[in-house]
FIDO-858525 format. One line per field, with one value per residue (C-alpha): x negated, y, z; residue in one letter. Coordinates in nm, 3 decimals, decimal comma, always signed. Each point is the difference from the previous one (the first is absolute). Layout:
east = (X; ...)
north = (Y; ...)
up = (Z; ...)
aa = (a; ...)
***
This chain:
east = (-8,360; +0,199; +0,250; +0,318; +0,116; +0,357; +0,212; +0,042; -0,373; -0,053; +0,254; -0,194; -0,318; +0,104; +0,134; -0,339; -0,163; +0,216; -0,022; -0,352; +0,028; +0,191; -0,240; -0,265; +0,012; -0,269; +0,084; +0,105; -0,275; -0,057; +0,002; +0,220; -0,247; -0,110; +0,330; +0,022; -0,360; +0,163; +0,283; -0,127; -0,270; +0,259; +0,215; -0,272; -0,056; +0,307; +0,160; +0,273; +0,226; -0,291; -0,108; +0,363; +0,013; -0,294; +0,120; +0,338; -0,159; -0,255; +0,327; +0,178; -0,284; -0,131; +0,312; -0,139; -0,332; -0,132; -0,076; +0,374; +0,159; -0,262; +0,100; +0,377; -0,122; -0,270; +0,306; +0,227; -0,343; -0,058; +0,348; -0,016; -0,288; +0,193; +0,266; +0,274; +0,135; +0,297; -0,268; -0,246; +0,234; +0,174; -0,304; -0,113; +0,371; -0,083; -0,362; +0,177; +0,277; -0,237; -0,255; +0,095; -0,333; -0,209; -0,271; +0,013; +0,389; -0,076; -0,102; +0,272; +0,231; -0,254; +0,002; +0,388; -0,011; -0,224; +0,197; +0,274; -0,199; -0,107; +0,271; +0,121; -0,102; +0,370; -0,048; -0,334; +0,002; +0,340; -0,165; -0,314; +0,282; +0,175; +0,383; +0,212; +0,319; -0,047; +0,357; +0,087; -0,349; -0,100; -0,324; +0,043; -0,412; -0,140; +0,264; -0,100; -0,355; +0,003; +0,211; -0,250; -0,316; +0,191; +0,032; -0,374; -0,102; +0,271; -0,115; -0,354; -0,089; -0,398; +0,018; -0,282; +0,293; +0,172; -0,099; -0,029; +0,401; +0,086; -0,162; +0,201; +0,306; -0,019; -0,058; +0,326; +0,165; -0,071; +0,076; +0,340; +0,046; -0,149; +0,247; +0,318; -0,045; -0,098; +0,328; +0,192; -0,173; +0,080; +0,387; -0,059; -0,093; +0,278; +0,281; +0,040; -0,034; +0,184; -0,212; -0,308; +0,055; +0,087; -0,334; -0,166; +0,143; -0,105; -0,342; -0,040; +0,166; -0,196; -0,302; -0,034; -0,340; -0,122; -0,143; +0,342; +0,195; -0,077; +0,152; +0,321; +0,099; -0,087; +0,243; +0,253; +0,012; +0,010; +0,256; +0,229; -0,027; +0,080; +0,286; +0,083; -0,011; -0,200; +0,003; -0,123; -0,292; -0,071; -0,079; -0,198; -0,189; -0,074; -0,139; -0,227; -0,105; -0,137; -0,164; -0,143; -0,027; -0,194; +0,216; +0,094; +0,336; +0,081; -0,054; +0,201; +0,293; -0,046; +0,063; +0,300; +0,125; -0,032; +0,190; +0,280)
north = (-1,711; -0,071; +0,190; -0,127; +0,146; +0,042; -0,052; +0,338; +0,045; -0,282; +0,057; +0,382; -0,215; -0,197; +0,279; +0,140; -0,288; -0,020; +0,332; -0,044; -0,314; +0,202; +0,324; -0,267; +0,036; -0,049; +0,261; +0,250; +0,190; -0,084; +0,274; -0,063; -0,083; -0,274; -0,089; -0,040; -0,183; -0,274; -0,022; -0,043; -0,260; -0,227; +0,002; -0,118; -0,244; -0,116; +0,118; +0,176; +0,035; +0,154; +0,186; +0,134; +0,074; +0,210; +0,206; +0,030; +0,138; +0,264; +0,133; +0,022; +0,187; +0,200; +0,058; +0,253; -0,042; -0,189; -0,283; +0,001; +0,042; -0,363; -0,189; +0,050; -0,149; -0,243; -0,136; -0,045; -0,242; -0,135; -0,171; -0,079; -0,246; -0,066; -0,169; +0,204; +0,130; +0,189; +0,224; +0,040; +0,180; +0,172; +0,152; +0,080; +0,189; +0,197; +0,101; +0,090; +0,198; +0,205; +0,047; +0,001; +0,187; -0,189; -0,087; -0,348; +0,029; -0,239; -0,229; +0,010; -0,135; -0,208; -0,194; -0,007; -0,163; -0,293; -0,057; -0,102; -0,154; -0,253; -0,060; -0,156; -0,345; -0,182; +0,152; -0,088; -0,347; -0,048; +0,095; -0,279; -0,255; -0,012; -0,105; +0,166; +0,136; +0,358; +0,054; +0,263; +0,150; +0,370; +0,003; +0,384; +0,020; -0,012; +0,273; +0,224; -0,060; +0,071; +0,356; +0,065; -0,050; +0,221; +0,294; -0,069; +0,092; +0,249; +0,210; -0,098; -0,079; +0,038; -0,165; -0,290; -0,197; +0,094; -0,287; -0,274; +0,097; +0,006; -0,390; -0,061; +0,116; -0,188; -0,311; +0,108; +0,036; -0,307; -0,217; +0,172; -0,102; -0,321; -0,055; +0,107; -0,299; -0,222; +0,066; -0,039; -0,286; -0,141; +0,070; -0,171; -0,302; +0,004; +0,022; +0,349; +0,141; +0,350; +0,070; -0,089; +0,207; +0,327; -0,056; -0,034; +0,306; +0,189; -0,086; +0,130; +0,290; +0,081; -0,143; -0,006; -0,068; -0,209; -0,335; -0,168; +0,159; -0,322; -0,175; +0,215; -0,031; -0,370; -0,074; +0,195; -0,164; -0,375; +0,192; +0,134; -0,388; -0,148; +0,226; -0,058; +0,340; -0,056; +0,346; +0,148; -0,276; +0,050; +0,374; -0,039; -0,305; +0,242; +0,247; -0,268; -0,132; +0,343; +0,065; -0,374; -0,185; -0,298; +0,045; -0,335; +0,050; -0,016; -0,337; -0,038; +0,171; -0,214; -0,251; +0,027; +0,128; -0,352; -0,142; +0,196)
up = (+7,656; -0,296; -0,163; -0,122; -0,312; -0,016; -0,336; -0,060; +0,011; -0,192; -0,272; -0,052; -0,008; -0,260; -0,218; +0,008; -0,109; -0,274; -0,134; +0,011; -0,200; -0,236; -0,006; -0,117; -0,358; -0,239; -0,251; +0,240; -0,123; -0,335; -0,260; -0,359; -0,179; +0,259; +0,009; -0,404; -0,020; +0,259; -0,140; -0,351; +0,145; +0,147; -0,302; -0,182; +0,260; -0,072; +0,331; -0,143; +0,319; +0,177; -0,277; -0,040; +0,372; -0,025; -0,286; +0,143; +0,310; -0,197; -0,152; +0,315; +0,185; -0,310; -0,205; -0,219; -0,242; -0,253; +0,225; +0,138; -0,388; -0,137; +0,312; -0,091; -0,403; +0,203; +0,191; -0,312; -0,133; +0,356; -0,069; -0,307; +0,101; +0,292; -0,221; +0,123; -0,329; +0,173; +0,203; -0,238; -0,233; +0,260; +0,076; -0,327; -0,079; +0,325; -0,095; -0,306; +0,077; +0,287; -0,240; -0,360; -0,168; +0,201; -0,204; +0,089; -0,034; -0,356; +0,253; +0,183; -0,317; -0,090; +0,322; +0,006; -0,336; +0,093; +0,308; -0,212; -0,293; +0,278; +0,132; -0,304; +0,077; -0,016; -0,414; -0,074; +0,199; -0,226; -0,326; +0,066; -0,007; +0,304; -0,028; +0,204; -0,081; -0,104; -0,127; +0,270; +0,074; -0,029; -0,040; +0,143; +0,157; -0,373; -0,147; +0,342; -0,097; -0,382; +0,181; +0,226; -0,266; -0,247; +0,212; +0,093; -0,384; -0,093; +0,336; -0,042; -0,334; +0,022; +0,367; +0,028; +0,090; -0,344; -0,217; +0,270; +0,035; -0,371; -0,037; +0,302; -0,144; -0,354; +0,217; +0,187; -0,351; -0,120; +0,343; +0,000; -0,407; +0,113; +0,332; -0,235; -0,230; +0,238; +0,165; -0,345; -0,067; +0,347; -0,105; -0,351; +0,168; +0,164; -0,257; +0,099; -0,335; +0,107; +0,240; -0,185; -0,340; +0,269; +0,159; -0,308; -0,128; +0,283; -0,010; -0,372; +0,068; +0,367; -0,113; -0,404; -0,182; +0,331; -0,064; +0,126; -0,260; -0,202; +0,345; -0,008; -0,397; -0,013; +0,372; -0,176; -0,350; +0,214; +0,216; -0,279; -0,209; +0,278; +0,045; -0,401; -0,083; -0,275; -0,191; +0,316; +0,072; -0,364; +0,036; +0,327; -0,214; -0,320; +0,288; +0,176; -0,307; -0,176; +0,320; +0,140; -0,323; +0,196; +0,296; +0,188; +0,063; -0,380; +0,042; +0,282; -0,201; -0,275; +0,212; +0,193; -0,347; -0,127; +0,320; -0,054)
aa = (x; x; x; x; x; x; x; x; x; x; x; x; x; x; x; x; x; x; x; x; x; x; x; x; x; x; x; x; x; x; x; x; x; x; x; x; x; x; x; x; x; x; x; x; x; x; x; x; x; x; x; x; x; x; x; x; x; x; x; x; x; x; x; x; x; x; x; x; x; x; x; x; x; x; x; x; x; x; x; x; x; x; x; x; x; x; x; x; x; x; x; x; x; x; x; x; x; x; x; x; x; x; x; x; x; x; x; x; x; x; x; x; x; x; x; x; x; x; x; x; x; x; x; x; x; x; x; x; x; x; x; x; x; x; x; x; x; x; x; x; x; x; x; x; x; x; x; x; x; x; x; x; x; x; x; x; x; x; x; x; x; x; x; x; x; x; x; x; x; x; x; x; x; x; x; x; x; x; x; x; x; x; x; x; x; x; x; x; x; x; x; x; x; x; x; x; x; x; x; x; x; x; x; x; x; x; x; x; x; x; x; x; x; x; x; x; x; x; x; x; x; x; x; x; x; x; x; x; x; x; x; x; x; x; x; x; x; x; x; x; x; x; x; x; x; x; x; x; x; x; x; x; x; x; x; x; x; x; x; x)
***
């Protein structure tokens, strides 16, 4: 004889069948540091979603404990790799502000910086001679990095990440020198001789003794001829001069001198 299962009966069957599906976990018994050893394995793998997963989990089921306290800094990396910039530092300010003598706290700024150093590809694309018009951009990730690496050394000056951060930061230095006189030059060219003596000026006084310092005073003379205010192109050419005796924009002043 058969038995004909009602919906109620059937509905309560299915429920159990679900929960069951649900009770099925993998890693229901995994310890932390089985959790952290997968976790770190898929990242490496280049799984970072399941990798994050897994050290999201460890945290949530072990919340206290060295394993717990890396996951939260193995996250911040996990999205950092990940590409998601926002994340990565996100997780890196938390690890930060939850554990700020950490001993891999240095890290924690370390990895925060790079996020941002990366994500300055609009700059750095820009600087290797792509032309777009950078007249109203803030190049606001490098300036956040430079930040982030200089509270790196001034709270950890003998941290191994110390002089890796202080390179990274005269790099920044310079690209930021470098981006302000490619911006007044960008104005120069086009007749906007204001604007292109202020950015000039701002990059020698932001950035002085950087190798576009030569880029800033020779902008400015052109900018100031052009503008025929020739005592003040004459100062900023005595300056260049002294400094860049073989520099290539004195022949460039010399030149629109002549077609004046």
């Amino acid at each position: 004889m058969y038995r004909v299962i009602g919906p109620l009966t059937g509905l309560v069957l299915l429920l159990i069948a679900g929960c069951s599906g649900l009770t099925d976990d993998p890693t229901k018994n995994w310890s932390p540091e089985k959790f952290y050893t997968e976790a770190k394995q898929k990242v490496e793998e280049g799984d970072y979603e399941t990798g994050i997963k897994y050290f999201e989990t460890l945290e949530a089921r072990y919340p206290y404990g060295r394993y717990a306290e890396q996951a939260q800094l193995e996250i911040a990396y996990a999205y950092y790799k990940y590409e998601e910039p926002a994340l990565a530092i996100a997780a890196a300010d938390r690890f930060i502000r939850l554990h700020p003598t950490h001993p891999n706290a240095d890290y924690a700024y370390y990895l925060k910086g790079l996020v941002n150093f990366r994500g300055e590809k609009g700059l750095v694309n820009w600087l290797l001679g792509s032309r777009d018009d950078l007249s109203d951009r803030d190049p606001k990730g490098a300036l956040e990095s430079y930040n982030t690496f200089n509270e790196l050394v001034t709270r950890f000056p003998n941290s191994r990440y110390a002089t890796d951060a202080r390179q990274r930061m005269a790099y920044l230095i310079e690209a930021q020198a470098k981006y302000e006189t490619q911006v007044a030059r960008f104005y120069f060219d086009r007749s906007a001789y204001v604007a292109a003596v202020n950015r000039a000026k701002y990059s020698l006084e932001t950035y002085p003794r950087t190798p576009s310092t030569e880029d800033a005073l020779g902008i400015m003379t052109l900018a100031y001829k052009a503008m025929g205010l020739d005592d003040l192109a004459d100062d900023s050419l005595r300056v260049l001069r002294r400094n860049f005796p073989d520099s290539r924009y004195i022949g460039e002043i010399t030149a629109q001198t002549v077609r004046r």
